[in-house]
N, C-alpha and C positions, 0 to 999 in steps of 0.2 A: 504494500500500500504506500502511495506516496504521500508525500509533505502535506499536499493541498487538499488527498484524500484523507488525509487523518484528520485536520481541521475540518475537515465537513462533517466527517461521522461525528468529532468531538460537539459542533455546533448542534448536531439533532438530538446528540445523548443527552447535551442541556435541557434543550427545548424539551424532548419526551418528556426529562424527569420533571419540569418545572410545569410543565401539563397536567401529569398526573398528580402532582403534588396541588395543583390549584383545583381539578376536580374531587379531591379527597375534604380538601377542606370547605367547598360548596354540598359535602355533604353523600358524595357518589363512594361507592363501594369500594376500599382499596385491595390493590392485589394483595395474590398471596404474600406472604412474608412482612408485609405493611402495617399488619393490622395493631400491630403492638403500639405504633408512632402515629397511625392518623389520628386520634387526640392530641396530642401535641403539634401535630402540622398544623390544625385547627385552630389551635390556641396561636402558633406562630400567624397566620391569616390573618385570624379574627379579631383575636385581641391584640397583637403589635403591630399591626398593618405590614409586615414583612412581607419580603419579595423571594420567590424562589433564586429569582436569576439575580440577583444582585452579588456583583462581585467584588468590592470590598472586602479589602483584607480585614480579619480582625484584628481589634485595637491589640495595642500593650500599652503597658500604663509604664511611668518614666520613672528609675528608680526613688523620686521623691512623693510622686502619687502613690506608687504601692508599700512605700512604710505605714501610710495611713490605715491600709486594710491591713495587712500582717500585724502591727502591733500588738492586735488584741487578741491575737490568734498564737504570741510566742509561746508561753510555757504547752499549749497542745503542738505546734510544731516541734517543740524540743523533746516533748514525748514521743511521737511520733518518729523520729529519725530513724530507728533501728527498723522499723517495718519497712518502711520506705526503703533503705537502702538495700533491705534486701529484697523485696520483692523487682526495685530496678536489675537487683543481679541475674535475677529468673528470665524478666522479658528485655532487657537489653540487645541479646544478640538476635533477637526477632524486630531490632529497630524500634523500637516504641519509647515513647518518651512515658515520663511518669510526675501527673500533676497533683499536687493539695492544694483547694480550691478555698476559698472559704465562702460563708452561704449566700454572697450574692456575685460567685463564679467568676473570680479574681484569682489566678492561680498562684500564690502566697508563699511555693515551694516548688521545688523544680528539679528532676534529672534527666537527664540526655545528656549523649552523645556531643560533646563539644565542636569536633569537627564537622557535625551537620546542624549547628547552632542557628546559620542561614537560614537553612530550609524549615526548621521547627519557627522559626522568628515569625518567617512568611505564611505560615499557618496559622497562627498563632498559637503552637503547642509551647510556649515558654514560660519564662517565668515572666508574670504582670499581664498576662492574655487571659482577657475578658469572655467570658463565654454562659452568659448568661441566657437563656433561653428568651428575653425578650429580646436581646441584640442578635443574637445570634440565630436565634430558632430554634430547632429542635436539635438537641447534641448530648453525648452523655453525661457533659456535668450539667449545663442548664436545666435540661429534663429531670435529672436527676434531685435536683432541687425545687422543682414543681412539686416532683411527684413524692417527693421523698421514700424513694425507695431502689435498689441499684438497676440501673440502666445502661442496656448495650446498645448503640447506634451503627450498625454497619452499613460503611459507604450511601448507598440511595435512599436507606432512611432517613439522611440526612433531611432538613428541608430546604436549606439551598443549595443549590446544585454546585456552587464553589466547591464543596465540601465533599463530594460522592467518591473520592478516593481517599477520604479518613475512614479509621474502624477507632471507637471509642468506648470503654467501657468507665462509669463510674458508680461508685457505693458511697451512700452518705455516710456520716457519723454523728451519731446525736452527743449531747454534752449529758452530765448528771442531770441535769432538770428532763432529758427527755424531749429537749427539742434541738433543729438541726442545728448542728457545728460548724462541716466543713463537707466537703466532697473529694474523695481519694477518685483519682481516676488515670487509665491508663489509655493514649492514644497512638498510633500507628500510620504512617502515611505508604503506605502499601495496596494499589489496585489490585495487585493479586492475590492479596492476602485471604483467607478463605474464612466463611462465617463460624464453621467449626471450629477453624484454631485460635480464631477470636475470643470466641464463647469460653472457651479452656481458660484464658486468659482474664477475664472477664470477670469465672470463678475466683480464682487467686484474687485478685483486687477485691472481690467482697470480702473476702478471709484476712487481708491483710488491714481493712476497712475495721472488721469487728476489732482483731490484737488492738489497733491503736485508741476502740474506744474502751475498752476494756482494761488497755493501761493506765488512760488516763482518769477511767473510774477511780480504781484501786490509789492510783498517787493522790486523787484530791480527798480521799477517804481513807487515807494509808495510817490514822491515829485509829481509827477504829476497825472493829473488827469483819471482815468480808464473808457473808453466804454466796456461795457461787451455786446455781441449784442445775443440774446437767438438764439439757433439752430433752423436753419427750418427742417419742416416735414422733416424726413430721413438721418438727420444729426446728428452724434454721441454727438459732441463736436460743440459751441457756439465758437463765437471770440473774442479776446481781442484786445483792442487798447488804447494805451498809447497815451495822450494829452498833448502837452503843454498849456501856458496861451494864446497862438495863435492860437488854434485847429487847432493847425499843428499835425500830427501823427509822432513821434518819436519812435515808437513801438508799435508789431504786431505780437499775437503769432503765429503758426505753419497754426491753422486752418485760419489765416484771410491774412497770406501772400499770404497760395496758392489760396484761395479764390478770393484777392483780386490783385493777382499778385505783390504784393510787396517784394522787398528785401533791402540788406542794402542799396546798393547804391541808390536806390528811395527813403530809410528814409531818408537820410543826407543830400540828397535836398531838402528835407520839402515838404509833401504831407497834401494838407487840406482836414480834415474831411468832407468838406463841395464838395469835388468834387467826394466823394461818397453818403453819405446821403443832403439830400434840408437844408441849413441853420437852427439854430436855437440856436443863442448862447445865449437864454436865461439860456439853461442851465446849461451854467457856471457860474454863477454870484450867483446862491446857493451856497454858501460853507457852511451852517451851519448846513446840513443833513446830516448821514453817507451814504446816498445812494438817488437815486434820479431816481425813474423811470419815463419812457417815453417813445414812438413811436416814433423812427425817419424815413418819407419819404422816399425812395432809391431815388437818384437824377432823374430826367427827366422819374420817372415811376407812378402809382399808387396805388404801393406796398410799407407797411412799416413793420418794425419791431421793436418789443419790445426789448427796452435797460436799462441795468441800469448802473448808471454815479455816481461814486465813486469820490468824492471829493479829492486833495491833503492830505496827512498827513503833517502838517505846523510842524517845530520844534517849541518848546515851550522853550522859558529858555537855548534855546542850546542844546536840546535834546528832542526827539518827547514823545509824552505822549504815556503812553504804550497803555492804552486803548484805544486810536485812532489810533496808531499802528495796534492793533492786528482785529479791526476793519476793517480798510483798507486792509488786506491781508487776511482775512476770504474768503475763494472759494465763489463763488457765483452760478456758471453757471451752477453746479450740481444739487441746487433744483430751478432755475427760467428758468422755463417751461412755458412761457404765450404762448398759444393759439395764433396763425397768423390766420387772415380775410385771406378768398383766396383769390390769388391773380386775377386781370383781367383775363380773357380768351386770350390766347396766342394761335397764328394759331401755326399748330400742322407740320410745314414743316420743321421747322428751320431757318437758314439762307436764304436769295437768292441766286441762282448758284454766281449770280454778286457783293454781297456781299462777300461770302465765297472764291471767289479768290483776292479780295481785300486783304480779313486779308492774304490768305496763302505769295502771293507777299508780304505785306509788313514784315511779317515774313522772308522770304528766305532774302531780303535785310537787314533788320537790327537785325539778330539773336546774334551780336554780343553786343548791344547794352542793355540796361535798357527798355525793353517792358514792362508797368503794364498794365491792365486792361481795364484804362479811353483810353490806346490810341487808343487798339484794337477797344473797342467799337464807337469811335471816324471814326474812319477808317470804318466799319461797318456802320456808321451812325445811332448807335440804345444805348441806355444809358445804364450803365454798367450792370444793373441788367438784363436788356433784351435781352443785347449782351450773356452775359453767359450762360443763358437758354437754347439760341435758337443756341447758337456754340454748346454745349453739343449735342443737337438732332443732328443737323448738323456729328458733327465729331464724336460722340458717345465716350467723352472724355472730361473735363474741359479745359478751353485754358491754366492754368499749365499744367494739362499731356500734354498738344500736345505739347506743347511751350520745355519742359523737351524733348522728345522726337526726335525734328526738332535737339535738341544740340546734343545728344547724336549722333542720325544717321549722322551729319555733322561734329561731332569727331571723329567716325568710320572711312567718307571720309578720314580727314586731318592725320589719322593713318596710312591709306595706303597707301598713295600719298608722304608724306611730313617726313623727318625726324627733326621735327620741337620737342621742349621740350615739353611734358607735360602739363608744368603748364603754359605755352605761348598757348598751344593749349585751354586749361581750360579758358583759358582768351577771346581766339577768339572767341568762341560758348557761350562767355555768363554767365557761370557757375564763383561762386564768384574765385576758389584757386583750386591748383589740386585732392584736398581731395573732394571738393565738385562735381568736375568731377566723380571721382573714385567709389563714394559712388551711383550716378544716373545710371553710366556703369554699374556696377556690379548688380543691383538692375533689371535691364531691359535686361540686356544678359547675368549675371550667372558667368563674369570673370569682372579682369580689366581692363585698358586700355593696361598697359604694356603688361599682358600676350596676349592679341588679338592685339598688334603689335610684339610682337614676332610669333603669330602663322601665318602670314601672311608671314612670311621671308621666 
């Protein structure tokens, strides 16, 4: 093929992809392999007026605009370096660069290849490249930060067509509060690169995504004592929970709030470990092990699970010994896989009708309120672990999604009825601040709150 013919076919492979990318987002059926991104194409469209064919390089911000964004991101970067470095050792020789983004897709951290420093610039796979999903469109960090959950973007899912020979995977990471942090993500400039070996890839970055939040648990929790509770069958990620010398829970990563229905305001009332799992405070009174495994009972059931119980890091001298330092925040929940007893035999109905409207009433009345788990199942009359199971069957949904849900549809109400503030509405339904509203709206209907009260005017 010559010069003039490769520019032709490259001018129609634009045109096709920026075709089908504008009939996905007016709403038409996308091909196979599509169908994961045309929500976000959509979102690129509709709500940023983005252009397929627009070729505009992405920005990079100039080393005095991006101290601005890193700053508040250092001690999670300085955590973070050990994953990072190694996981660049794994996809290195397959070319890929390796970004940490922070949550409005500023990449805050950087490795590649120095002598292809040019060509990652001109992408914008470097360090201080903006890739936001409203600038950008749909990509694995941007997306990845809509959606809040890990995102692979290969080549033509892109949504502008500049982009159709990147492959990009990124995995968020939330902070202890449980919302987003940063976005680890790894990219590739490779047309031939194949979606399978991507995917492999992909995997790793989620894995190396969890270590660095899981370390950074453990260090800002590293005076107290750590429950790591091992994932059940079908569960990605394992839970953390942070202990005081009361086995009271002071903190709770991502997986074990929504899990367990916990937020701030439930931690700063003091929640005992003991009204999730059956007593056993033998095994605090170890502190001379770096880790301390065990079965803890789920309260009022005859199910348990495999934990391991990380003792405080005690300062020594005024300052903690490094080696028990680095002990203490060493991931764990990556390789402790023990094997769960199945559990009892559970009737396969769900809820009772007369159960199930119990929770929804007490739900509609106190949606404004701190709802965790113990009270639902309380309400229920069935212990936390068997209330969850069997609402799942029930509402084909964990009682976070439904409980997220009930606010969001009862903020839509207070949207169109009430010209009430925002962040007073954010507050009535529940939700901690108006960012924490904004982030659930958008995630469940595609816009914010504000633009679906102005679309109602």
């Amino acid at each position: 093929m010559g010069l003039s013919e490769r520019a032709a076919s490259s001018v129609m492979a634009i045109a096709g992809h920026a075709e089908h990318v504008c009939s996905v987002a007016e709403g038409a059926t996308p091909l196979p392999g599509m169908e994961a991104v045309s929500t976000s194409w959509q979102r690129s469209a509709r709500n940023y007026g983005l252009d397929p064919v627009d070729s505009t390089a992405p920005r990079i911000l100039t080393p005095a605009e991006l101290t601005h964004f890193r700053e508040p991101l250092d001690k999670l970067i300085f955590t973070a370096q050990e994953e990072i470095d190694q996981l660049y050792k794994v996809v290195r020789e397959a070319g890929y660069a390796v970004l940490f983004c922070d949550s409005s897709g500023v990449a805050v951290a950087h490795r590649g290849e120095d002598a292809q420093a040019s060509q990652f610039e001109y992408w914008g796979t470097w360090l201080g490249g903006v890739w936001s999903e409203e600038v950008e469109g749909t990509n694995g960090i941007g997306t990845c930060i809509v959606e809040e959950r890990p995102v692979t973007v290969h080549r033509s899912q892109h949504f502008r067509s500049r982009h159709t020979n990147l492959s990009c995977s990124g995995a968020p990471l939330f902070g202890v509060d449980g919302r987003l942090m940063a976005v680890l993500d790894v990219s590739a400039i490779d047309p031939a690169l194949s979606e399978g070996a991507h995917a492999l890839t992909g995997a790793l970055t989620v894995r190396s995504a969890r270590a660095i939040e899981e370390r950074f648990f453990r260090e800002q929790f590293r005076r107290e004592w750590i429950v790591a509770v091992a994932p059940v069958e079908g569960d990605a990620q394992g839970m953390l929970l942070a202990v005081d010398g009361n086995q009271r829970i002071i903190g709770a990563n991502r997986v074990a709030r929504t899990s367990l229905l916990l937020d701030d305001r439930g931690l700063r009332t003091g929640i005992s470990l003991w009204s999730i799992f059956e007593p056993d405070v033998g095994l605090f009174r170890r502190k001379d092990r770096p880790d301390i495994s065990a079965r803890l009972l789920i309260a009022g059931s005859n199910d348990s699970r495999p934990v391991l119980v990380t003792p405080p890091d005690h300062p020594m001298s005024g300052s903690s010994n490094p080696t028990n330092r680095n002990l203490h925040t060493r991931p764990r929940l990556g390789s402790f896989a023990i094997s769960t007893p199945p559990s009892t035999p559970q009737a396969h109905g769900g809820l009772s009708p007369s159960a199930m409207r119990r929770v929804r009433e007490y739900v509609e009345v106190h949606l404004g309120d701190n709802i965790d788990l113990s009270i639902l199942a309380r309400v229920a009359g069935l212990s936390v672990h068997h209330f969850a199971r069997q609402f799942k069957q029930s509402a084909g949904v964990t009682p976070h999604v439904y409980l997220t849900q009930k606010r969001v549809e009862r903020a839509q109400e207070m949207l169109v009825r009430t010209d009430i503030p925002l962040a007073q509405i954010a507050f009535a339904v529940g939700f901690f601040d108006q960012g924490h509203l904004a982030r659930h709206f958008r995630h469940m209907l595609g816009t914010t709150p504000r633009e679906f009260r102005w679309s109602q005017v």
